[in-house]
N, C-alpha and C positions, 0 to 999 in steps of 0.2 A: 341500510339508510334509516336514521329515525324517523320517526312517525311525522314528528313535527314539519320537517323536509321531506316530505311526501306531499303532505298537505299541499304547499305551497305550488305545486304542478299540477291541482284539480280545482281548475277555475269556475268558480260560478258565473255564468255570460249574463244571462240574462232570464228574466218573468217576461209572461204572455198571460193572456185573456184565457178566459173561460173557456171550457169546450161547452156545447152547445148540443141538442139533440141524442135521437134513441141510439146510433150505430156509430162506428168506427171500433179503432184498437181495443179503447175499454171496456165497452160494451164485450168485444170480443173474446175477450181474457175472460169476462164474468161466463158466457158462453161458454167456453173452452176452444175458443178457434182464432187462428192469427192468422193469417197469410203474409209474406215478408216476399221482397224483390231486392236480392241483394245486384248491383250493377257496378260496374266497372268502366267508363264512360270514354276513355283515352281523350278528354277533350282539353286537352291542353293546348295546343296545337305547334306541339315542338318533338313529339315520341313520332318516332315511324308508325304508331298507330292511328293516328290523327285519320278522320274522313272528314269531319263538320256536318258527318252525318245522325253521330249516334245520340242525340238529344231529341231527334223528333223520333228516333227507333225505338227508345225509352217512351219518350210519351206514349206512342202509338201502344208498346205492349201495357203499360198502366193502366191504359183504357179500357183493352182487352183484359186485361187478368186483374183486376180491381182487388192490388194489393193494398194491405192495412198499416204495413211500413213497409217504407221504400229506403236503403241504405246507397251510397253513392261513393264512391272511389274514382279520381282525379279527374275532377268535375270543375268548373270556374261558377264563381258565385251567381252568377245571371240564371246557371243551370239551374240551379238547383228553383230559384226563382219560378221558370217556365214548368222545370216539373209538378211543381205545385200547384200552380194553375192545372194540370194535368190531370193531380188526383183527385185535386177538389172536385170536377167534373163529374169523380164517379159516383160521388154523394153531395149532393147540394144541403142535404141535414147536418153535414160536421164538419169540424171545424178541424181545419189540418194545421200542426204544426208542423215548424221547418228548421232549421238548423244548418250552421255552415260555418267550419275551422278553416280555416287558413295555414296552409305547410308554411311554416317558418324558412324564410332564403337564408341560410349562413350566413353566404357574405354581406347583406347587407341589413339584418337581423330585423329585417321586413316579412311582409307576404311573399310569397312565391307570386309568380304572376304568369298567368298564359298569355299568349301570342298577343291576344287581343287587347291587354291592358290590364283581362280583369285578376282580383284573387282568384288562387288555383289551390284547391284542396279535396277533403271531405263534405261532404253533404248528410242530410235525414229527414226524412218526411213521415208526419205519423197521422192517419187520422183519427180523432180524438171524441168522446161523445158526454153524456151526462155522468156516469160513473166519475171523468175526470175535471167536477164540476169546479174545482177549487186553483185551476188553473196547473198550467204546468211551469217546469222551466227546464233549462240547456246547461249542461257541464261540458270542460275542455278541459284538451291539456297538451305538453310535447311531452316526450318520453326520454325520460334521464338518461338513456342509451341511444346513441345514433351512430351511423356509420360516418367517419369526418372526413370521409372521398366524396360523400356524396352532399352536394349542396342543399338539398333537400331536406328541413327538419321536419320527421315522422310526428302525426300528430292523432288523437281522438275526438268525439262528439258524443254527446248523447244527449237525449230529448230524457225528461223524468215526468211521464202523469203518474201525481199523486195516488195512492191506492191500486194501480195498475200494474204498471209496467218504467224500467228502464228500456229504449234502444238507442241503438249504440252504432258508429261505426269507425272503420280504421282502416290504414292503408299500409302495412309493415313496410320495414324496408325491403328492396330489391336488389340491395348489392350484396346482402349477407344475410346467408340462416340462419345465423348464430346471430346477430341484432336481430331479426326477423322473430326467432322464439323468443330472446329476451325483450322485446316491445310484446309480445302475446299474453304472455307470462306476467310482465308488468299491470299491464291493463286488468288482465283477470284476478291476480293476487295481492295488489296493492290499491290501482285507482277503483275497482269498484268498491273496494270496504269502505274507502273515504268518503264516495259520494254515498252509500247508504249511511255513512255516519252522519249525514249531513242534511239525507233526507230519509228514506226509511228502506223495510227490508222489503220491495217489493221483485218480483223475475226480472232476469235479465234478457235482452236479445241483440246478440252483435250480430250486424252484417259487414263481412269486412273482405278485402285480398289482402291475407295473408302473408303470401309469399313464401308458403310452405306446403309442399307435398305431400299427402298423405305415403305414395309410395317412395319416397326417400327419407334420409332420414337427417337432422330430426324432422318430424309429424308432426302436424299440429296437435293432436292428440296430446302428445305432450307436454302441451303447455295449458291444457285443462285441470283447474279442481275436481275432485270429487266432488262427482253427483251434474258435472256439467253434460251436457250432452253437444254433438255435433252433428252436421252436411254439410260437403262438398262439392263441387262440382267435375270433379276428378282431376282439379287441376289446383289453383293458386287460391281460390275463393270459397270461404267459409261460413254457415251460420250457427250460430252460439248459441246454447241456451242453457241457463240458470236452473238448477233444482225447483220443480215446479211449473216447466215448461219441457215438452218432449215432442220430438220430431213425428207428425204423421204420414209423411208427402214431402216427396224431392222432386222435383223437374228441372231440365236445362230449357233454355229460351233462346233459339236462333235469332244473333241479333243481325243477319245477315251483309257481314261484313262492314258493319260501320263502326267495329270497336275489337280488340284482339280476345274481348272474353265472354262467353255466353252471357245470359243473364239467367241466375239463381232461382230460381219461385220455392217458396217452405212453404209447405202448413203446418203450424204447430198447436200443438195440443195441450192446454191449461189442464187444471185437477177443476174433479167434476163434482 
């Protein structure tokens, strides 16, 4: 695909305000230390995973493990709302951005929508500090490959602080590995070089469900550049990271049954 029509599938959303204050993300990367909460929220309320419970299980653990990005998988826009209010809490000095894509419906070449009314997608929460004085902003996009059983159009997010960091998150498809790697693949070898064309070369960090096995095949490993690094959670859910950024710390998070997938906890590790 040329260049030119690539472009055109990495949307610029939107500018935000300043970050504000000594701590958050950017501070953190200057530090060498991230902590990330990749989640998986089933809150649509149409999957058999559905409780109506796992948005305050997510808070609840944000509070507890006072992560510095929070990544979100099929979540309704209200969520993503409340969890912010969540991690704001754990630092009243920063300023958190938020972020929120909306799954494209096929058939009606709309949002997707949960039970309730609301938009049903991805999410991202970052918290943001002085380092990312010059304000951030939000890219999107769908992915030129989709499964066309599945009324679902696969989609990504990401939050950009200037001088920092990209994170990023994404939800592959589920009815097929083979779209499954090529939306992974897409993401990491085509949409990220356009938004650093766009904006500059700083690390990357995807929080996402994949929808790929590490022990079957294909792996998401697979669908890594050189120099990328990865974790797991031994199952569908993956966190990414950029040349420049390396795994120190993996945990699983008992969401105790209010969602069908743990939740992720990373620390990751900046150059020092």
């Amino acid at each position: 695909m040329a260049a030119c029509c690539l472009a055109s599938s990495v949307v610029w959303l939107a500018g935000a305000t300043a970050a504000r204050g000594p701590t958050g993300v950017a501070a953190a990367v200057d530090r060498a230390t991230v902590r990330v909460l990749q989640l998986n929220l089933c809150d649509s309320g149409i999957a058999p995973c559905f409780t109506g419970r796992s948005v305050s299980a997510a808070a609840a653990v944000i509070r507890a493990d006072r992560p510095d990005v929070v990544t979100l998988n099929e979540v309704c826009r209200e969520d993503v709302s409340e969890l912010k209010r969540a991690l704001s809490g754990t630092d009243p000095n920063a300023l958190v951005a938020s972020a929120f894509r909306a799954v494209t419906d096929r058939p009606t070449n709309g949002p997707f929508r949960c039970r309730n009314g609301q938009q049903y997608g991805n999410g991202i929460l970052a918290l943001l500090a002085s380092s990312a004085a010059s304000g951030y902003g939000t890219y999107g996009g769908v992915y030129p490959t989709q499964d066309l059983r599945d009324p679902e159009e696969r989609v990504w997010v990401c939050i950009h602080a200037p001088r920092a960091f990209y994170a990023c998150s994404t939800h592959a498809a589920s009815t097929s590995t083979t779209i499954a790697l090529a939306q992974c693949r897409y993401f990491l070898a085509e949409a990220v070089p356009i938004m650093r064309a766009h904006g500059s070369d700083d690390p990357l960090i995807l929080g996402a469900d994949l929808n790929l096995r590490s022990d079957d095949s294909p792996d998401p490993q697979s669908c890594l550049p050189a120099g990328y690094h990865r974790v797991d959670d031994g199952a569908r859910q993956d966190v990414v990271t950029s040349p420049g950024l390396t795994v120190r710390s993996r945990a699983l998070i008992d969401m105790h049954g209010t969602t069908d997938h743990p939740g992720l906890l990373v620390d990751l590790a900046g150059p020092r």
